[in-house]
C-alpha positions in Angstrom: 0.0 0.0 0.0 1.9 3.4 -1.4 1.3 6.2 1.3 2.5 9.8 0.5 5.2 9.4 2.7 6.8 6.8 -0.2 5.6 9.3 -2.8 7.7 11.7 -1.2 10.4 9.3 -0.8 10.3 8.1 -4.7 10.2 11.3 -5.9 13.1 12.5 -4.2 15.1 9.2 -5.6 14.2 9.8 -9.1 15.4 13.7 -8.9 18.7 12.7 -7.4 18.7 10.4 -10.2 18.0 12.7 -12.9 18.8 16.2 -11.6 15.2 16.7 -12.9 13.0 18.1 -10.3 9.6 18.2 -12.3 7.5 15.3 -13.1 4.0 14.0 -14.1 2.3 11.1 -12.2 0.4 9.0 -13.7 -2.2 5.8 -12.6 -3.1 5.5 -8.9 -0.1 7.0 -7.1 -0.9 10.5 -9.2 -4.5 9.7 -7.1 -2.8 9.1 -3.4 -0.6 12.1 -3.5 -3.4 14.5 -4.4 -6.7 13.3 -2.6 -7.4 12.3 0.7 -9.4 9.9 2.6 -8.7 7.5 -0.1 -10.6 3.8 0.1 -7.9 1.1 0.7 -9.0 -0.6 -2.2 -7.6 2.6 -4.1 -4.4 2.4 -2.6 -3.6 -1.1 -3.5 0.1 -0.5 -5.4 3.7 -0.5 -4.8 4.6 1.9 -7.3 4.5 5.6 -8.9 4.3 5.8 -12.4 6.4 8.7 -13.7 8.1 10.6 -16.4 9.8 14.2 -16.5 8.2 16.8 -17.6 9.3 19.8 -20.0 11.2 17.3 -21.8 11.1 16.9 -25.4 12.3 13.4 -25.1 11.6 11.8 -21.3 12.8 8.5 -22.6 16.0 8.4 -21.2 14.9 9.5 -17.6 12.2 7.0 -17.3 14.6 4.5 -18.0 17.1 5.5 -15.6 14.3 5.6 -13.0 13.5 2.0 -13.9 17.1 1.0 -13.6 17.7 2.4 -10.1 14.6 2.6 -8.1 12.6 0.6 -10.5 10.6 -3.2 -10.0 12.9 -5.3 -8.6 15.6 -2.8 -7.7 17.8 -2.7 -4.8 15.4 0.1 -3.9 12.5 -1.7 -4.3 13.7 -4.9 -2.4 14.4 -2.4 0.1 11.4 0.2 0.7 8.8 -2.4 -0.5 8.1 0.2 -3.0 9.1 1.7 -6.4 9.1 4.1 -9.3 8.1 3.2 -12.6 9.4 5.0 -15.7 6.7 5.5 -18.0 6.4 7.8 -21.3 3.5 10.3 -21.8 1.7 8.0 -23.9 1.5 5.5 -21.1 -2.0 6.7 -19.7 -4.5 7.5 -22.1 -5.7 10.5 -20.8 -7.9 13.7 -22.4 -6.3 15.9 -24.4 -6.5 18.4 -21.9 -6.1 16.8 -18.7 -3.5 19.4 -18.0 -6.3 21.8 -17.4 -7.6 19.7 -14.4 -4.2 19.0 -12.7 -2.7 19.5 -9.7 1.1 20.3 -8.6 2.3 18.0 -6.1 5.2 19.0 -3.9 7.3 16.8 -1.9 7.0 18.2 1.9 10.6 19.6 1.8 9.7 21.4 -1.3 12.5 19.4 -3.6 10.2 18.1 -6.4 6.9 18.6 -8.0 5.4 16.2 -9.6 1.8 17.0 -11.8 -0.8 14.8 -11.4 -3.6 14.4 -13.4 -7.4 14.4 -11.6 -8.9 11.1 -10.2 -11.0 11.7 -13.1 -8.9 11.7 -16.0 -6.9 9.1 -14.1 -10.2 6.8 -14.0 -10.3 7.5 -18.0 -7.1 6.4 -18.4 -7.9 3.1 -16.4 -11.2 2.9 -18.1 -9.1 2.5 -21.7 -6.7 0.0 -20.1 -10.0 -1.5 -18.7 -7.6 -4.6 -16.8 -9.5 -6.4 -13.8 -7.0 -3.9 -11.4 -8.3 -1.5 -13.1 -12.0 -2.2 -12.8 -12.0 -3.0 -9.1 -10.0 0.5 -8.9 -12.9 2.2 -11.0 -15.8 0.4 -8.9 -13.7 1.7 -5.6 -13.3 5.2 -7.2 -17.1 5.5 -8.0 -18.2 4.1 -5.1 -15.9 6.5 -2.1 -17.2 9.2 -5.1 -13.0 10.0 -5.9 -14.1 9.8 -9.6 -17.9 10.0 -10.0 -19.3 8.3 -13.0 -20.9 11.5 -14.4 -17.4 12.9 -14.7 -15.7 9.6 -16.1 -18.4 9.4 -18.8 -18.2 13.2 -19.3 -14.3 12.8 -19.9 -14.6 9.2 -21.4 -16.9 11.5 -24.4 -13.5 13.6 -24.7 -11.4 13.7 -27.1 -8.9 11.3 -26.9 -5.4 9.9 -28.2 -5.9 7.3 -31.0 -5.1 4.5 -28.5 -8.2 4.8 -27.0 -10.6 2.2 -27.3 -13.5 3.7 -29.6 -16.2 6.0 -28.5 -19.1 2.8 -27.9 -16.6 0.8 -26.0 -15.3 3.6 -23.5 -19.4 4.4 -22.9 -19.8 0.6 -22.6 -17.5 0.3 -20.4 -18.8 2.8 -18.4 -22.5 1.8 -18.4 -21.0 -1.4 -17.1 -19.7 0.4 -13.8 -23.3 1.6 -12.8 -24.5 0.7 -9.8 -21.3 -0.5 -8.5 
């Protein structure tokens, strides 16, 4: 279970790393470090999914992350916990999630790391659509992190080409009523 403490934590690691001290956060850590009273269910993960930002090619410092603090690391065999290099095109999120973020800053005011809303973030899980993902959306709805009005708004959005079509994303969301 990732606590803001280990956010904190990972997020110094990867600036000492990369002498980068902005990032974006993506998938359910981005959703720890910015809400709270978060459902257990929600918190279920070892691991923050990053990448620098301002970048014109993070590449290279998302695999560096993965090399030193990332799964399996001496890090993570360490703290129990990890970061995980990802590129921009990892979640598939609206265009213009930017617009609905929030800064993130480590409590010793080192690193910032954007994070997308628990919204945009429950889009992103509702293209990837794996059973983690699901059980994350049903908690999400349910605790009212990400209310479904919001997901389908954002699910009607426009969106990368990755995405899953328009009648699957709003399939998949009927699916999560009543949850």
């Amino acid at each position: 279970m990732l606590r803001r403490s280990d956010i904190d934590h990972i997020l110094r690691a990867a600036a000492a790393i990369a002498n980068h001290t902005r990032f974006v956060a993506v998938g359910t850590g981005a959703v720890i470090a910015i809400q709270r009273h978060i459902p257990v269910a929600m918190m279920l993960t070892a691991e923050i999914d990053l990448y620098a930002d301002g970048l014109a090619d993070p590449e290279p410092i998302s695999d560096l992350i993965d090399a030193s603090i990332g799964e399996g690391s001496r890090f993570h065999l360490t703290f129990g916990y990890y970061g995980d290099g990802v590129s921009p095109g990892t979640a598939i999120m609206p265009e213009d999630w930017r617009s609905r973020a929030s800064d993130y800053t480590t409590t010793d005011g080192a690193v910032t790391a954007i994070c997308p809303s628990a919204a945009d973030i429950a889009v992103a899980k509702l293209c990837a659509w794996r059973e983690k993902d699901r059980d994350w959306l049903r908690a999400a709805v349910d605790a009212g992190i990400a209310p479904l009005a919001a997901i389908e708004a954002l699910a009607r959005a426009a969106l990368p080409p990755a995405a899953p079509d328009l009648a699957e994303r709003l399939r998949r969301v009927d699916s999560l009523r009543g949850t």
